[in-house]
C-alpha atoms as a printed R data frame, in Angstrom:
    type eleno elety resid chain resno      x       y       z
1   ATOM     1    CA   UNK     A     1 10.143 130.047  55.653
2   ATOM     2    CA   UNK     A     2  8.629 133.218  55.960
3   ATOM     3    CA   UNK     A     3  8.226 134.966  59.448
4   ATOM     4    CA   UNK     A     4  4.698 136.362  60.538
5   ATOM     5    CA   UNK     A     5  5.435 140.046  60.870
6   ATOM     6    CA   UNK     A     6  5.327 140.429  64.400
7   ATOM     7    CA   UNK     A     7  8.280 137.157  65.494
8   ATOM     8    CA   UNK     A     8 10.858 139.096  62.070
9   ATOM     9    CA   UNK     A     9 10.231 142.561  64.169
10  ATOM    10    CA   UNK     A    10 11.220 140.350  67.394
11  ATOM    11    CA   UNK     A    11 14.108 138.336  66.121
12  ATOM    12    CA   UNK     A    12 15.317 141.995  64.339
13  ATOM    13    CA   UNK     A    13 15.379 143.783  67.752
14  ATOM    14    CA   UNK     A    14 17.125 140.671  69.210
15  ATOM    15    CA   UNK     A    15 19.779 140.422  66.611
16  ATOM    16    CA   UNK     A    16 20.228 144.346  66.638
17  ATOM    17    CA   UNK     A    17 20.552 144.628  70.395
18  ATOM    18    CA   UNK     A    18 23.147 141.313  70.287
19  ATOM    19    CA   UNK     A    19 25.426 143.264  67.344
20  ATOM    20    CA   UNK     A    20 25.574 146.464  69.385
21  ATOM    21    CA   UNK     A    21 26.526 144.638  72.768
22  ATOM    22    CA   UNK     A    22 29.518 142.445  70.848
23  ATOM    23    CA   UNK     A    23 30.047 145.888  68.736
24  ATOM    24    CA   UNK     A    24 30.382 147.624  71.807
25  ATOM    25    CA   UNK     A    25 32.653 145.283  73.320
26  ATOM    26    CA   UNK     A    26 34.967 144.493  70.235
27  ATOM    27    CA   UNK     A    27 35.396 148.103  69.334
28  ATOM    28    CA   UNK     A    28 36.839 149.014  72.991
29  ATOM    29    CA   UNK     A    29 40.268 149.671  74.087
30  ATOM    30    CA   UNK     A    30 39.664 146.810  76.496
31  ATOM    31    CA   UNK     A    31 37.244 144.380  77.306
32  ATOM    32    CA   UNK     A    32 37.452 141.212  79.936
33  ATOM    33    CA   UNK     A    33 34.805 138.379  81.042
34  ATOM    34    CA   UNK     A    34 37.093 137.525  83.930
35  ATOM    35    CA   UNK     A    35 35.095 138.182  87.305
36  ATOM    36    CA   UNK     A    36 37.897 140.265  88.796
37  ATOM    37    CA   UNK     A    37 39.028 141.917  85.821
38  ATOM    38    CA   UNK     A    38 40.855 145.142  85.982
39  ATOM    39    CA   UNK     A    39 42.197 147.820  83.934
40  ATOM    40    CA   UNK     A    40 43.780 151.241  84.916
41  ATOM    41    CA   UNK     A    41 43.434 154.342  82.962
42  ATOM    42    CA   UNK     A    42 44.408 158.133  83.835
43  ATOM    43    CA   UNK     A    43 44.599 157.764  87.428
44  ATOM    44    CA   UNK     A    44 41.279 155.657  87.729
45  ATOM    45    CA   UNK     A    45 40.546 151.868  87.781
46  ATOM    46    CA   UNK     A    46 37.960 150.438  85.777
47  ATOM    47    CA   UNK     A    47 36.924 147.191  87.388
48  ATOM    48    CA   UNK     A    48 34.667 143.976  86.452
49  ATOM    49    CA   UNK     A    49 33.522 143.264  90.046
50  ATOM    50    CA   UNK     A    50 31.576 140.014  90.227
51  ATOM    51    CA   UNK     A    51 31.804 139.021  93.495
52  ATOM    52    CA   UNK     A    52 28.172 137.442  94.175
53  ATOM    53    CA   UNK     A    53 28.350 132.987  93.614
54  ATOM    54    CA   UNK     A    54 24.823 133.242  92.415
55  ATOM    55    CA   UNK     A    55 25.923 135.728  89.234
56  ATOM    56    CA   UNK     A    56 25.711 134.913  85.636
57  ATOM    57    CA   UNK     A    57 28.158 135.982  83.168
58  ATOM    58    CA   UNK     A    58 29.584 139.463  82.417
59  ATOM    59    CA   UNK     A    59 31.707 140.750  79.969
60  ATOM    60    CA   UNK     A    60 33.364 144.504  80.543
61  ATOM    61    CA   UNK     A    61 34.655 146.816  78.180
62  ATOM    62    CA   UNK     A    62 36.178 150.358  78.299
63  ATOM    63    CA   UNK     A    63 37.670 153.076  75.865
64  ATOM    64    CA   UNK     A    64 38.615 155.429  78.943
65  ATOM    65    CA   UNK     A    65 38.076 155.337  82.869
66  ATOM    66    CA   UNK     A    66 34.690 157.598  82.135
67  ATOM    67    CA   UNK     A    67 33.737 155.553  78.652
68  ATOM    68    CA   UNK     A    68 33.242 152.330  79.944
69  ATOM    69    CA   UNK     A    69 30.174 149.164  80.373
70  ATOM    70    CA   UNK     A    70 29.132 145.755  80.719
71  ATOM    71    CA   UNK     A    71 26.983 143.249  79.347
72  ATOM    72    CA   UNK     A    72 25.503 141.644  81.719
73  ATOM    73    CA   UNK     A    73 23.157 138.380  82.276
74  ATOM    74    CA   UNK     A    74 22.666 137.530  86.497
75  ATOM    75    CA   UNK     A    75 19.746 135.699  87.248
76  ATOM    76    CA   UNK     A    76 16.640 137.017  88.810
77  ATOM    77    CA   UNK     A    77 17.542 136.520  92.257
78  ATOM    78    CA   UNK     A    78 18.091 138.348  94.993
79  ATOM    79    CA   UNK     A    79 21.159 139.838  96.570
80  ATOM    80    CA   UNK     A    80 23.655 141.807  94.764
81  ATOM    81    CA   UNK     A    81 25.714 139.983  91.762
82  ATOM    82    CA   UNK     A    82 28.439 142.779  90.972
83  ATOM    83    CA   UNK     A    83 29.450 146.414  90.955
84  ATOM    84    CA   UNK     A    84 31.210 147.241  87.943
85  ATOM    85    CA   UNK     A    85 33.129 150.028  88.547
86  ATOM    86    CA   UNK     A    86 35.480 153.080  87.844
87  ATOM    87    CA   UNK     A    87 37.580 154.084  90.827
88  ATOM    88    CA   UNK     A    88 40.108 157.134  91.598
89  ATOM    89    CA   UNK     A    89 42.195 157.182  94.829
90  ATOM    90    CA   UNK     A    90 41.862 160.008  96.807
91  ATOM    91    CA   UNK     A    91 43.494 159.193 100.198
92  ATOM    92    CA   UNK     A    92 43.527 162.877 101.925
93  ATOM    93    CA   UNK     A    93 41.725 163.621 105.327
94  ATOM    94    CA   UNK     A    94 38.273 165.558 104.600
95  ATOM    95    CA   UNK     A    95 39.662 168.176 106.831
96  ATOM    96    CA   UNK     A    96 42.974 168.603 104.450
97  ATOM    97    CA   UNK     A    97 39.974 168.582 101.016
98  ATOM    98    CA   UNK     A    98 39.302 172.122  99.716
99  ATOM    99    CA   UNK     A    99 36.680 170.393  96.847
100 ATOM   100    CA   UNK     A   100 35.790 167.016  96.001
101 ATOM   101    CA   UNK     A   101 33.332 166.689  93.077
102 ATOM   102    CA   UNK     A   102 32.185 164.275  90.438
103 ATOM   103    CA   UNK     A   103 30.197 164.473  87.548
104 ATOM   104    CA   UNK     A   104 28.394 161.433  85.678
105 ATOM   105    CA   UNK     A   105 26.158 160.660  82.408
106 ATOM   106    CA   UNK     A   106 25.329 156.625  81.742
107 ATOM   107    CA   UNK     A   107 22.554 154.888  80.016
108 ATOM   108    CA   UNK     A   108 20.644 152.223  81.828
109 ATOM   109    CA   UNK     A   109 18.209 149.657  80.526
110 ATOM   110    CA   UNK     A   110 14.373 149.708  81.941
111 ATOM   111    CA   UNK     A   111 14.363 146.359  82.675
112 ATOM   112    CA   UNK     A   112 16.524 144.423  85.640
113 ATOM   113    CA   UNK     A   113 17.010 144.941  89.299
114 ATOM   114    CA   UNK     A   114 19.713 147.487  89.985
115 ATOM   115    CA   UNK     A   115 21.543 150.815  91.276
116 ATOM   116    CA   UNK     A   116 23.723 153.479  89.458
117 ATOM   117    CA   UNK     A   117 25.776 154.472  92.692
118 ATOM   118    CA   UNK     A   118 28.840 155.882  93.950
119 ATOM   119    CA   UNK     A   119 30.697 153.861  96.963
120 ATOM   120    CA   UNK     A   120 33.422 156.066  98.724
121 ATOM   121    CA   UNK     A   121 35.199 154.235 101.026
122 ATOM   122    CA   UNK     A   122 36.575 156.040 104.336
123 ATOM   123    CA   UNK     A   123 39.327 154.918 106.894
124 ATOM   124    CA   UNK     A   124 40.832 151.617 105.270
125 ATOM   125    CA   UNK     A   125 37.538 150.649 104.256
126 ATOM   126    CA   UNK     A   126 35.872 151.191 107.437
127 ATOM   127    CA   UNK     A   127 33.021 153.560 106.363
128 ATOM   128    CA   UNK     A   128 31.135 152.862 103.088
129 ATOM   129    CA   UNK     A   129 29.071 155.939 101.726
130 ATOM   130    CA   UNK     A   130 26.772 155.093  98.926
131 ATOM   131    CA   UNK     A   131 25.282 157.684  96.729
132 ATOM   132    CA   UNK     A   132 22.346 156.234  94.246
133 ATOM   133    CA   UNK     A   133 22.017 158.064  91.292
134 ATOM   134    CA   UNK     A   134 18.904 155.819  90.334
135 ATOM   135    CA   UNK     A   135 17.120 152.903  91.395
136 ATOM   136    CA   UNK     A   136 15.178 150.031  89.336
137 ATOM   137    CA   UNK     A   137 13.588 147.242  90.763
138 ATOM   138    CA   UNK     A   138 13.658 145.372  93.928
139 ATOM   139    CA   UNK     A   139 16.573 147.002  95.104
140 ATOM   140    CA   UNK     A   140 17.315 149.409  98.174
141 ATOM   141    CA   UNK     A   141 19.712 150.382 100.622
142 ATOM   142    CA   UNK     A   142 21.024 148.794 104.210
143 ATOM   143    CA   UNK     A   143 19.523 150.271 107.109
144 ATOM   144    CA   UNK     A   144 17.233 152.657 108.146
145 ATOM   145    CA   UNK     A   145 16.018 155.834 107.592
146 ATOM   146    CA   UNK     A   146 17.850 158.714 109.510
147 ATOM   147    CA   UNK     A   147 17.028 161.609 107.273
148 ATOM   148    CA   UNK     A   148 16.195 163.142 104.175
149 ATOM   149    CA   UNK     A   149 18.140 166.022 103.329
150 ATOM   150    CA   UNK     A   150 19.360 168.480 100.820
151 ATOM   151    CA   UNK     A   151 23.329 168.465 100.325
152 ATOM   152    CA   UNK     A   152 25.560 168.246  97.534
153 ATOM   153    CA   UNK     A   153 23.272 169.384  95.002
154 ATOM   154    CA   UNK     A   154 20.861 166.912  95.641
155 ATOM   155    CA   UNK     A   155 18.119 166.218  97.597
156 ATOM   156    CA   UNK     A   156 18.310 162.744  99.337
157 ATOM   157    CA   UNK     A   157 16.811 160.203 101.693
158 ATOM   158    CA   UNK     A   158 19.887 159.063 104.343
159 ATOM   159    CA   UNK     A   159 19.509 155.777 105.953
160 ATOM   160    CA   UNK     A   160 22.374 154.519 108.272
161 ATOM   161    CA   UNK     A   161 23.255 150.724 109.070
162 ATOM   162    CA   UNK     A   162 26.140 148.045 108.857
163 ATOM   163    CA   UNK     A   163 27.181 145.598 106.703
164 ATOM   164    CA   UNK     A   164 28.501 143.139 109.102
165 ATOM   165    CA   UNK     A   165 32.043 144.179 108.296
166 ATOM   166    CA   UNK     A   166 31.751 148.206 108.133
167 ATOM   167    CA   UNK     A   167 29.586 151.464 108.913
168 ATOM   168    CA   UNK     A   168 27.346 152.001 105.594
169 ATOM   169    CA   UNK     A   169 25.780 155.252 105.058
170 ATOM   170    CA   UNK     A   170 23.772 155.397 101.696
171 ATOM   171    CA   UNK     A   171 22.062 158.383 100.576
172 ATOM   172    CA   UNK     A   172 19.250 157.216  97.959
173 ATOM   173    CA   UNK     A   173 18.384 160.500  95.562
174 ATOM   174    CA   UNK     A   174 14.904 161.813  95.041
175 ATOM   175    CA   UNK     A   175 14.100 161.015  91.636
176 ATOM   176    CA   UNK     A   176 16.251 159.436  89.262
177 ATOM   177    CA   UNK     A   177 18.986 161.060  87.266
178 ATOM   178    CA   UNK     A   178 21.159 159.464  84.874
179 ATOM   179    CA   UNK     A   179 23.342 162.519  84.445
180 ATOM   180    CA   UNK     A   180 24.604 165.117  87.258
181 ATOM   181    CA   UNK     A   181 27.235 166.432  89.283
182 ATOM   182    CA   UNK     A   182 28.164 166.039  92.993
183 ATOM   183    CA   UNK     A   183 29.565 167.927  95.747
184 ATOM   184    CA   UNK     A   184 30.676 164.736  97.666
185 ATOM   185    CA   UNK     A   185 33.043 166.961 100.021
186 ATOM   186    CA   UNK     A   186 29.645 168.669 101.347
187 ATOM   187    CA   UNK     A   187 27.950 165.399 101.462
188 ATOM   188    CA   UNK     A   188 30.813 163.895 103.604
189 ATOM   189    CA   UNK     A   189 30.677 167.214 105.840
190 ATOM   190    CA   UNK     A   190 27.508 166.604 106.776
191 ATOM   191    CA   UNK     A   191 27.879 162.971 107.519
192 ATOM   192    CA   UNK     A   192 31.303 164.849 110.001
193 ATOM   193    CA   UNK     A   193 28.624 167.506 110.985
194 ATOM   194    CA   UNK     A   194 26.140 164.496 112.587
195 ATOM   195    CA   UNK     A   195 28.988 162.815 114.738
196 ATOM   196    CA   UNK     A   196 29.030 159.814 112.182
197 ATOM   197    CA   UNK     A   197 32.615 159.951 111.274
198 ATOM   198    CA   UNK     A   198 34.894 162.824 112.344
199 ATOM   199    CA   UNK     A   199 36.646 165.272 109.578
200 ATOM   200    CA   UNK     A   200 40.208 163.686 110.162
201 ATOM   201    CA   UNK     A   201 38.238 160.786 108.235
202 ATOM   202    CA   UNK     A   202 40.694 159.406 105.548
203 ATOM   203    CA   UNK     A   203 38.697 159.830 102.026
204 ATOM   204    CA   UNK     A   204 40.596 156.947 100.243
205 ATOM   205    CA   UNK     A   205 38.389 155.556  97.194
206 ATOM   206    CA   UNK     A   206 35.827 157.864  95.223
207 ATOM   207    CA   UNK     A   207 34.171 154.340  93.075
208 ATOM   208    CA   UNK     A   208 30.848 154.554  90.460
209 ATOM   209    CA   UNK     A   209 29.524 151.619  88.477
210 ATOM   210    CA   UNK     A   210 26.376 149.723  88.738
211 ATOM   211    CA   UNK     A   211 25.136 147.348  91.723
212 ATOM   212    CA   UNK     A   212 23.340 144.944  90.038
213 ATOM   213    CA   UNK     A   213 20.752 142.723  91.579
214 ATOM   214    CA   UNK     A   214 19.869 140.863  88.478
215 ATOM   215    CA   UNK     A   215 19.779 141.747  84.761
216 ATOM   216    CA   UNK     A   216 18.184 138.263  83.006
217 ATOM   217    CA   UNK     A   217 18.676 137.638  79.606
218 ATOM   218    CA   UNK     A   218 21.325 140.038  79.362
219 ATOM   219    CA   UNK     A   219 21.184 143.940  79.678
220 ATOM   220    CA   UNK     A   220 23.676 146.750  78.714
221 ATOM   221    CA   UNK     A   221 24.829 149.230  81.807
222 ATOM   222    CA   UNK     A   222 26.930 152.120  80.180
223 ATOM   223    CA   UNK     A   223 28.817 154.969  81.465
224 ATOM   224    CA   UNK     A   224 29.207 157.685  79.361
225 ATOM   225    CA   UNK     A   225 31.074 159.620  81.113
226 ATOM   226    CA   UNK     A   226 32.313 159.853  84.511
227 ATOM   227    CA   UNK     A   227 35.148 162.116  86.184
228 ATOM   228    CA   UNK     A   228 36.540 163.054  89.652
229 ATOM   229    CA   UNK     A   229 38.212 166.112  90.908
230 ATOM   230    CA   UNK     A   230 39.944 167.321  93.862
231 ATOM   231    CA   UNK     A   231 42.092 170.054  95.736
């Protein structure tokens, strides 16, 4: 049976897009399905992170702690379904930091509900900081609005609220990047400078992944790169 043209260019895309994910996956160092699957590389952690009951399946793979993604299929629903992630433990007090930077370049699809973000946690996980690197969808932060503000090399909208277990303060860029670096010492400064958090804060876990909302019929979230340094 022949195909009319326009279901062969279809079913092509399809089957392209499906060898590509499982190429993706079966060529990495690593890979995992497992909801809480981890994997530690220079330093860093590269973790699955499905933590949501309403998620679909995801599969993770990684060739390094910056080379890393997921396939992933959660239904369009709301709340968030995961945060795959790369971590690196910092655990010095922002006063003792002379520099804490990070720089990150990741592909994301057009479709889905989602965030590329950082989440730094402060004081044994009792201050979240979330820095969104780009938005799509239905998605946004916790809170409200407190500020909009220039810092870090970045300018940013600041919105301040609580999860019910900890302090969140999220800091949603204007206009999307999927490549850039940040001065997170400066932005955690002026979170100090506001009376938020003081500068014997504990900086303990520098994270960045993708918090993703939903992603139906399965959608590829890649980090190309991804680094963190400090002194």
């Amino acid at each position: 049976m022949r195909l009319p043209t326009r279901w062969a260019t279809v079913l092509l895309t399809l089957l392209v897009a499906l060898g590509l994910s499982a190429t993706a996956a079966n060529a990495a160092v690593w890979s995992s399905s497992d909801k809480w699957a981890t994997w530690s590389d220079g330093g860093y952690t590269v973790r699955n992170n499905i933590w949501d009951s309403g998620a679909g399946p995801q599969t993770i793979w990684a060739n390094s702690y910056g080379n890393w993604g997921v396939s992933a299929d959660h239904p369009d629903t709301g709340g968030v379904k995961a945060y795959p992630h790369s971590g690196r433990i910092i655990d010095k007090r922002l006063s003792e930091l002379n520099s804490l930077k990070s720089s990150f370049d990741v592909s994301v699809p057009a479709d889905g509900s989602y965030a590329t973000a950082y989440d730094i946690w402060c004081d044994d996980y009792g201050y979240e900081i979330m820095l969104w690197a780009n938005q799509n969808g239905p998605v946004g932060p916790i809170g409200s609005q407190r500020a909009t503000v220039s810092v870090g090399g970045h300018s940013w909208d600041v919105y301040k609220g609580s999860n019910g277990s900890n302090a969140v303060f999220s800091f949603v860029r204007n206009g999307d990047a999927n490549a850039g670096t940040v001065d997170i010492k400066a932005v955690l400064n002026w979170i100090a400078d506001r009376g938020w958090f003081s500068d014997d804060v504990s900086v303990q876990d520098v994270q960045f992944g993708f918090e993703i909302t939903s992603s139906s019929g399965g959608l590829e979230f890649v980090s190309n790169s991804y680094s963190v340094t400090s002194s």
